[in-house]
C-alpha positions in Angstrom: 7.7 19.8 4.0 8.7 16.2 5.6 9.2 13.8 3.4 7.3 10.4 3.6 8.6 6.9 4.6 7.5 4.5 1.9 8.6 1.7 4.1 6.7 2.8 7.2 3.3 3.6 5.0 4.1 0.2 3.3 3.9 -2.1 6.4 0.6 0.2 8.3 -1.1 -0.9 4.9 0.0 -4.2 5.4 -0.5 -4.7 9.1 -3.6 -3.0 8.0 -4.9 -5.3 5.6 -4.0 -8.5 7.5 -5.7 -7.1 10.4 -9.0 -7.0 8.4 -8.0 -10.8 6.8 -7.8 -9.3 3.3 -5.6 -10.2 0.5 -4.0 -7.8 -1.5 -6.5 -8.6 -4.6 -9.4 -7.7 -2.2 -7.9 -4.5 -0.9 -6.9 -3.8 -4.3 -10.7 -4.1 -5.9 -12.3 -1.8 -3.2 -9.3 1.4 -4.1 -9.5 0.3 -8.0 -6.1 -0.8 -8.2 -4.4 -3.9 -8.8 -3.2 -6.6 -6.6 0.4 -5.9 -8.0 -0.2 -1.9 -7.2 -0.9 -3.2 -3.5 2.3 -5.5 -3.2 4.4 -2.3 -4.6 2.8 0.3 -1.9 3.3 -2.6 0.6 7.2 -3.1 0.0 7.7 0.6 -0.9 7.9 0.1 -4.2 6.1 2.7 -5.8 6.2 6.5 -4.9 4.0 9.0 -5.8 5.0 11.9 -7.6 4.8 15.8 -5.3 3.0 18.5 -7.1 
């Protein structure tokens, strides 16, 4: 199994989001998550654990 980029899935969220003019609070309150969850996916922060 490949592992995943954080960095590369961090800036298509961001590139993402900007393209649609949201901020990270916005994006955040549609997926139930905070604005400070978005910044940490965004800067590959935060990783997931594998099952």
């Amino acid at each position: 199994m490949e592992s995943l980029d954080h960095e590369k899935i961090g800036h298509f969220i961001s590139e993402m989001r900007k393209a649609k003019n949201m901020t990270q609070k916005e994006l955040g309150d549609q997926l139930f998550v905070s604005d400070k969850t978005i910044s940490k996916w965004e800067n590959g922060v935060s990783q997931t654990k594998g099952y």
